[in-house]
C-alpha positions in Angstrom: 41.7 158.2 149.5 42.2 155.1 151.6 44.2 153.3 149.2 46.8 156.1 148.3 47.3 156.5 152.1 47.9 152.5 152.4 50.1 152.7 148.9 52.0 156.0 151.0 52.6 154.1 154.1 53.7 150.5 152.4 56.2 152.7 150.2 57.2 154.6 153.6 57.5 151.3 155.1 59.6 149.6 152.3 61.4 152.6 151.6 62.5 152.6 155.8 63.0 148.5 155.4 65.4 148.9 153.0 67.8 151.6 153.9 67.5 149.3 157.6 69.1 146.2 155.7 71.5 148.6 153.9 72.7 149.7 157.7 72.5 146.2 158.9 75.1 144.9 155.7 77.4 148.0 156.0 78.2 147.9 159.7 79.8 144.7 161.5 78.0 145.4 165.7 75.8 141.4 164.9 77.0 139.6 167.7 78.8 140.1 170.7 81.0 137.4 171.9 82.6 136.5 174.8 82.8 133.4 177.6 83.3 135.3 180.5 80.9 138.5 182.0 81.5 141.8 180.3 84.1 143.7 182.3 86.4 140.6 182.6 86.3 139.8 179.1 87.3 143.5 178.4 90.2 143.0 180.9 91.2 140.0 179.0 91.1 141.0 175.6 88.6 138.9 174.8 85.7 140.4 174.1 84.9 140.1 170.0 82.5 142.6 168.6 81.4 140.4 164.7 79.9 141.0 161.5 79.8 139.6 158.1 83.0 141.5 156.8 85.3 142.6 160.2 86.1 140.9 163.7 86.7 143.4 166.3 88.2 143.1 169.4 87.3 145.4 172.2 89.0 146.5 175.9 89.3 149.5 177.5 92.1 151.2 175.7 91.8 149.4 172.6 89.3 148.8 169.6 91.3 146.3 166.7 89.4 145.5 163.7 90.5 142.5 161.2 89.1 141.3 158.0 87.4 138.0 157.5 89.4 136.6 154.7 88.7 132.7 155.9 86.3 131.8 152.8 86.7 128.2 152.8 86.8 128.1 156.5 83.6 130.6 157.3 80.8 129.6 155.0 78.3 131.1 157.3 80.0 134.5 156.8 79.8 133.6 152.8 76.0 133.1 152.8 75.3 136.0 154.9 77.7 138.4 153.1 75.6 136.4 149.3 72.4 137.3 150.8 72.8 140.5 152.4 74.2 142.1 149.0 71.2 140.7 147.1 68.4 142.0 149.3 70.1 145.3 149.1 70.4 144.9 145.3 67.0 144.1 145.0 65.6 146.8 146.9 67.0 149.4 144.8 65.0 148.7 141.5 61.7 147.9 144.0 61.7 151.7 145.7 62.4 153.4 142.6 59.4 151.1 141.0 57.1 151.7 144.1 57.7 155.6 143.8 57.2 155.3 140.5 53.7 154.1 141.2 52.9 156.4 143.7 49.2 158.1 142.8 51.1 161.8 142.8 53.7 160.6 140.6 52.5 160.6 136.9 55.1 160.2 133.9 52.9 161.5 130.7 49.8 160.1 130.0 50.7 156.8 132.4 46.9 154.4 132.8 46.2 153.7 136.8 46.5 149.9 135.2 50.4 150.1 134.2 50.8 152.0 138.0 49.5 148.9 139.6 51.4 146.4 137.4 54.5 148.2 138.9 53.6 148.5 142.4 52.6 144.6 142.5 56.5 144.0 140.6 57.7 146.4 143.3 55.8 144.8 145.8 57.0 141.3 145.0 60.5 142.5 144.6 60.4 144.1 148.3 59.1 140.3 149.3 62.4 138.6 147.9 64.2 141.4 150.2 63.5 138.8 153.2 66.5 136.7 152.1 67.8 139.8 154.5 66.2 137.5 157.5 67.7 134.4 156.3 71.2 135.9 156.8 70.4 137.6 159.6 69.3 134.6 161.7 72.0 132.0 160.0 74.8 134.1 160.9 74.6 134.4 165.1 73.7 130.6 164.6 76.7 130.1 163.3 79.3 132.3 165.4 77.3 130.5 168.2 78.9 127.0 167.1 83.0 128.8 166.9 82.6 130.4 170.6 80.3 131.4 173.4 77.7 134.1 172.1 77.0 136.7 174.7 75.0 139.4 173.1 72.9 140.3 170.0 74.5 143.7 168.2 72.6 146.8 166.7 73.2 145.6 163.3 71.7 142.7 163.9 68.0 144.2 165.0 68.3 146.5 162.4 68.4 143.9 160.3 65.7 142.3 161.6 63.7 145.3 161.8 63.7 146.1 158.0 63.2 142.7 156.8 59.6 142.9 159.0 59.6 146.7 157.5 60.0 145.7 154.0 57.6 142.4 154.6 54.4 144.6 156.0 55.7 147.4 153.1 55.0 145.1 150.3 52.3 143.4 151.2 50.3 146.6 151.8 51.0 147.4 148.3 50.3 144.0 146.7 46.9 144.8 148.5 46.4 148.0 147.5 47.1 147.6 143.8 45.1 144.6 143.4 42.0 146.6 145.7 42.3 149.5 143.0 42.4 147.2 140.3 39.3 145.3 141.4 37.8 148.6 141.7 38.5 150.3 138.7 37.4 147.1 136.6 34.0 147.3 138.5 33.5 150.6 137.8 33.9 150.2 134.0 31.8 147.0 134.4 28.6 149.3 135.5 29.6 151.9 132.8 29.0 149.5 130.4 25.9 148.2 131.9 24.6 151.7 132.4 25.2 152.4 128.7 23.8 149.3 127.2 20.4 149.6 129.3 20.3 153.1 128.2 20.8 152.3 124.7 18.2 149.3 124.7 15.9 151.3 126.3 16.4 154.2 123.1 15.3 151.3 121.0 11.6 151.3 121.3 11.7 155.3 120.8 13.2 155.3 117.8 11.0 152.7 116.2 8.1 154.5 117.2 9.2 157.9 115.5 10.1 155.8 112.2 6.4 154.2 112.2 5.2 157.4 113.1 7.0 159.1 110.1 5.8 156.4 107.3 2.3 156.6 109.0 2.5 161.1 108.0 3.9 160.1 104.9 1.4 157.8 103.4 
């Protein structure tokens, strides 16, 4: 019972991670820049709202958005746009393999060994997902170096917040499958041993009923 609630919760966790870095690549709120205080640089037209795909600029009457075109000349914004598209790539294929192994989920006459084959994949797959926090930390390094970084954006924590998700998600699971495993290969081990002692101990029976026949027959 205590492993199918830690598989729920590391699929619940994964599951949350993912659709986080999904948010974080589709939106463009990272980083906030300006080199002045807030309501000035809103004044000035100079307050730049950035993500891996759009710059933004933001005052009081008007919100412009441009695309990042520059790829020679932003290879932050390359690596981060690289990355981002394969952790969300990934973790496609690793939620529908961790549902897949879920202990309420059974496809036919499916062995608890091939379910924890695929949770350990699906596992291991939601651990490449953390190329996710690679990006996210590279890229407000970066737009740190072109102008004066004032703020962290929403994307950017929920970024951060599913790769941590998606890291706690899969290693519950790796646990969890290799617990059951362990478990499940014990308990055949003392089946065995059970059967064998009872069968040895059968032996001495049976030989005495045999002697005892020959012994009526003669």
């Amino acid at each position: 019972m205590a492993n199918s609630c830690l598989q729920l919760s590391g699929f619940l966790l994964s599951s949350l991670g993912w659709i986080g870095i999904v948010i974080a690549m589709s939106t463009n709120d990272w980083v906030t820049m300006c080199k002045y205080g807030l309501n000035t640089c809103k004044k000035m037209d100079e307050l730049v709202s950035k993500g891996p795909w759009t710059e933004c600029v933001i005052s009081t009457a008007l919100y412009h958005c441009t695309s990042l075109t520059q790829i020679l000349e932003l290879p932050f914004i390359q690596t981060t746009r690289a990355l981002m598209i394969i952790g969300s790539i990934l973790g496609l294929p690793a939620v529908g393999m961790l549902l897949m192994s879920m202990p309420c989920i059974s496809l036919g006459n499916e062995a608890q060994s091939s379910k924890n084959k695929c949770a350990i994949l699906g596992g291991l797959l939601m651990l490449v997902v953390l190329c996710a926090m690679v990006s996210t930390v590279w890229f407000p390094i970066g737009a740190n170096q072109e102008r004066g970084l004032m703020a962290f954006g929403f994307s950017l924590y929920t970024g951060w917040v599913g790769t941590v998700f998606c890291l706690l998600g899969g290693l519950m699971l790796i646990c969890s499958s290799n617990s059951s495993s362990s478990s499940s290969r014990s308990y055949q081990d003392n089946n065995h041993f059970y059967y064998s002692k009872q069968g040895g101990s059968n032996l001495p029976a049976a030989a005495s009923s045999t002697n005892h026949a020959k012994s009526a027959h003669v």
